[in-house]
N, C-alpha and C positions, 0 to 999 in steps of 0.2 A: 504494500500500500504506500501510494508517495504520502508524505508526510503534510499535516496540519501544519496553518500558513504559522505558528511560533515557531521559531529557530530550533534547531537541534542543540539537544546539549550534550557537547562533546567531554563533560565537568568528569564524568561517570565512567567507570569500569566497561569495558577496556579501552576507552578513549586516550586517554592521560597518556598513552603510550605508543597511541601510534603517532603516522608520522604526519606531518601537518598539509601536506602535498594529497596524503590520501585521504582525509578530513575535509579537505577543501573539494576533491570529487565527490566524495558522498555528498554535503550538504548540497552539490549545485544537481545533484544525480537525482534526488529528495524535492525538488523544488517543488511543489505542488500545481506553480502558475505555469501551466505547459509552455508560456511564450520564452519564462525565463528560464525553465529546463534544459537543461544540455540535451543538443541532439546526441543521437549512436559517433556519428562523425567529427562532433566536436571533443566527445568524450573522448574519442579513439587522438585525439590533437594535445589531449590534458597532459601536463607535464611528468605526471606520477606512471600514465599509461608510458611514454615517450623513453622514461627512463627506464622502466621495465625490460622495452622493447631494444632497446642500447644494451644491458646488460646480459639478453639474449640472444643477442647478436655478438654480442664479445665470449660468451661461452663458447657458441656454435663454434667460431673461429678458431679458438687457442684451447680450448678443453677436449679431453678423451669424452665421449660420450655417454661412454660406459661407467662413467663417474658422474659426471654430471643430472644423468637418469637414474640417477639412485631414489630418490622420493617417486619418482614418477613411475619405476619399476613395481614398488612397494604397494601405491596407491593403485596400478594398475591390476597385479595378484589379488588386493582383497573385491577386485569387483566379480572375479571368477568362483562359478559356482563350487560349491563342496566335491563337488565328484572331478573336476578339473583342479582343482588343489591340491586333494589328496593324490590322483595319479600323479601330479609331477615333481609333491611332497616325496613321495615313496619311491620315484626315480633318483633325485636329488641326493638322497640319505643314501644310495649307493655306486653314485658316483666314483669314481676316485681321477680325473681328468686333470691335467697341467688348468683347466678353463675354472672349475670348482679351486684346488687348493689357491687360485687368486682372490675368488669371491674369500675363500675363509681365511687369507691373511687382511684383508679388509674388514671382516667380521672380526678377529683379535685386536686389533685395531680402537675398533669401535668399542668392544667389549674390554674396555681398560678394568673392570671387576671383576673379570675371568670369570661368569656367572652362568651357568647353564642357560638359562633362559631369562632376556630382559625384560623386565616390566616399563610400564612406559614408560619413567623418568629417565631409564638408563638408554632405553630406544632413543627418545631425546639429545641425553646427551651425547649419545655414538652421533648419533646425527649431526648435533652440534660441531663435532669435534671433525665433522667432512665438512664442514664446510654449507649446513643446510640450517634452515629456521622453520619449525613447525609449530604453531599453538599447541599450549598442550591437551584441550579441547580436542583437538583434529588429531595430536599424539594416539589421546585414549583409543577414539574410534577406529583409526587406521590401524594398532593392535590387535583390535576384535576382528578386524577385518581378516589379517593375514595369521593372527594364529590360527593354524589350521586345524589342531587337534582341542580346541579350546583347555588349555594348561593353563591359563593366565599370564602368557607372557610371547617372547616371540626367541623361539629356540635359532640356532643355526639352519636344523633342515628347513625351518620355514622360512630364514631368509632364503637361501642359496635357492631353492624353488622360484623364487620369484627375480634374483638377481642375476642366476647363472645365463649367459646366451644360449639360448634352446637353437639357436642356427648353427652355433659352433658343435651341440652335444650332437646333435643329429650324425654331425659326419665319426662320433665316437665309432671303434669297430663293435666293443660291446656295447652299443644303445639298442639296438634291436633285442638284443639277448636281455637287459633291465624291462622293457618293453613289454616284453612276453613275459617274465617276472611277475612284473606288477598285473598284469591282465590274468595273469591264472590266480593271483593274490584274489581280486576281485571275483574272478569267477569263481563262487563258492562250492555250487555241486560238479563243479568240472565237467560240466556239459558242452563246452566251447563257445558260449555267450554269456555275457554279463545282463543280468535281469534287473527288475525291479526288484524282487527279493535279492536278490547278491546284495546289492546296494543298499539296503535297508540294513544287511546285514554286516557291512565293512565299512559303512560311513561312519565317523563318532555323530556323536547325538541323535535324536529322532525329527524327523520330517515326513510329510503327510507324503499319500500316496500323489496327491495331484505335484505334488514338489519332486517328487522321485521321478514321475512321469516325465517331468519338462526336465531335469538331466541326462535320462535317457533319450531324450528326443533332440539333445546337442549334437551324440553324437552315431544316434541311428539313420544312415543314409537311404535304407532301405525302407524304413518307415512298420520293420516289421515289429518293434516294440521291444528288441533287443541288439547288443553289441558287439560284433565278431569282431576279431583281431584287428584286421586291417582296418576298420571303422575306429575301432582306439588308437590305433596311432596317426588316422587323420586328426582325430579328437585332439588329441597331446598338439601336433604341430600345424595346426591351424585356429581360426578364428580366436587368437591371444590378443588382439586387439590392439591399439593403438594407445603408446604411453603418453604421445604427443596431444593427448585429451586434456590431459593434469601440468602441473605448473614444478616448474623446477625445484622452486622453493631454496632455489640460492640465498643464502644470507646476503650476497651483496646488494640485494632488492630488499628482502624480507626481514631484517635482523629488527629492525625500527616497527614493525607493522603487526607484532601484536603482543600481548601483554607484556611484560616482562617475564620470567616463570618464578613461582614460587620455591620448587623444590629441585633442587639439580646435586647433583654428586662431584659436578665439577667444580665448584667453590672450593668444595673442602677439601678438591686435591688440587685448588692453584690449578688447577689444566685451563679454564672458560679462559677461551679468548689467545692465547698462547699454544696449543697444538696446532701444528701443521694441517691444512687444511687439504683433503683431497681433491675437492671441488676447485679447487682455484693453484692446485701446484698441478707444474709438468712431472714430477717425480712421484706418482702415485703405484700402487700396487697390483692397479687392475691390468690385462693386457693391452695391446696399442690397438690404436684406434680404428676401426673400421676402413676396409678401403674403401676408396672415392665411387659415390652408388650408393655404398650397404647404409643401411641405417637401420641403428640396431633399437631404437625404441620401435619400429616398426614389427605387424605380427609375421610370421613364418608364411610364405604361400604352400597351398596347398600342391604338393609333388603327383601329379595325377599317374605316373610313372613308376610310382612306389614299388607298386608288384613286379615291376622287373629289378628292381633291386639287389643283387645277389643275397646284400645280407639280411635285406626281409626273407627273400625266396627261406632259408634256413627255417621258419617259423612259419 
């Protein structure tokens, strides 16, 4: 709703803390008298949008991507359904790839409390400590999103799941063999499809039958109400969607733009603000950057060609 012709009062939580540029958009964004409203176009001219767009243009340029998309990887995992989570949860956790042991010197990294699994304050400040500003609001929920196994917290395999390049795993010699792995995991009575009972039966928590129905209809091509092999692994390396939905969440935009946080673990180790930053150095952990083309926020195309594979053929 635009707002009542009184002024906003920016006096209030979490005002006091953002930054004045983007304070100045809202209220003109807010204006109720549509003449003195900001158009779409002039909004897009606003100096907070401009700067934005500067700063993501100086990332594209001089940043690995694959650093840089780190929120945007995260945020993009917790939009996929539980049965897409967990297969490339339970892929992830048996890895052992040159592509994975980078994701998990990034994750030790992060994980300065060496803590099996972070809760949000700690997700936070691993994040902090690359280089990224997330409210902590947005912290809580984007946890729930991606822990996959609801533990209360966000383990390793549920990063590397969401962080690992699924383009590069594909060409692994054993990804077809995890593959088939994970697919007979889910296939409960070893019939050579995964049902709606399989999945009722392997997913954590309970979801109604109409919930089960509509993950099984992600990735039934057939329409016959069930999932054979080669259907699960179109599933895994296709329709992963588009990271370039979500917002990078650079501090060099974001550090000013919302509250301060309350509770952080980096105070009290002197780290805030002083760790090296992976979002913004050339000497980070992850692998090099994409060649000219690839773009790795982008989802996997579907390989229509799969079955001549040799190392599908195997399975």
């Amino acid at each position: 709703q635009v707002q009542a012709e009184e002024p906003i009062d920016f006096s209030k939580d979490p005002w006091p803390n953002i930054s004045e540029d983007a304070k100045d958009l809202c209220g003109k964004l807010l204006c109720k008298n549509a003449a003195k409203r900001l158009t779409a176009a002039e909004a897009l001219e606003h100096p907070w949008i401009q700067q934005g767009m500067v700063h993501s243009k100086e990332a594209e340029g001089t940043k690995n991507p694959k650093v840089t998309a780190l929120v945007q990887r995260l945020q993009l995992f917790g939009t996929y359904s539980k049965f897409k989570q967990v297969a490339l949860y339970r892929i992830a956790k048996e890895l052992a790839t040159p592509e994975v042991q980078e994701v998990k010197a990034q994750w030790d990294k992060m994980n300065f409390g060496n803590v099996e699994k972070m809760g949000t304050i700690r997700l936070l400040d691993g994040l902090e400590l690359e280089g990224f500003t997330v409210g902590e609001a947005e912290g809580s929920d984007l946890l729930k999103a991606i822990d996959v196994y609801g533990k209360g917290g966000v383990s390793f395999e549920d990063y590397a799941a969401a962080i690992v390049d699924w383009r590069e795993i594909t060409k692994d010699n054993g990804y077809y063999h995890l593959c088939r792995q994970v697919f007979d995991e889910f296939d409960a009575d070893k019939d050579g499809f995964i049902t709606r009972k399989d999945l009722q039966e392997e997913l954590p928590g309970s979801f109604t039958d109409k919930e089960v129905k509509k993950m099984i209809a992600e990735a039934d091509t057939k329409g016959s109400g069930k999932i054979d092999f080669k259907d699960f692994v179109y599933f895994i390396q296709e329709k992963l969607g588009s990271a370039d939905m979500f917002d990078k969440r650079l501090s060099s935009r974001y550090r000013n733009s919302f509250p301060k946080r309350t509770n952080s673990f980096l105070k009290k180790l002197n780290l805030g603000g002083n760790a090296p930053s992976s979002a913004g150095s050339s000497k980070n952990s992850m692998p090099a950057t994409p060649k000219e083309g690839e773009d790795f926020n982008k989802s996997l195309r579907r390989d229509e060609e799969i079955a001549d594979v040799q190392a599908f053929k195997e399975f």
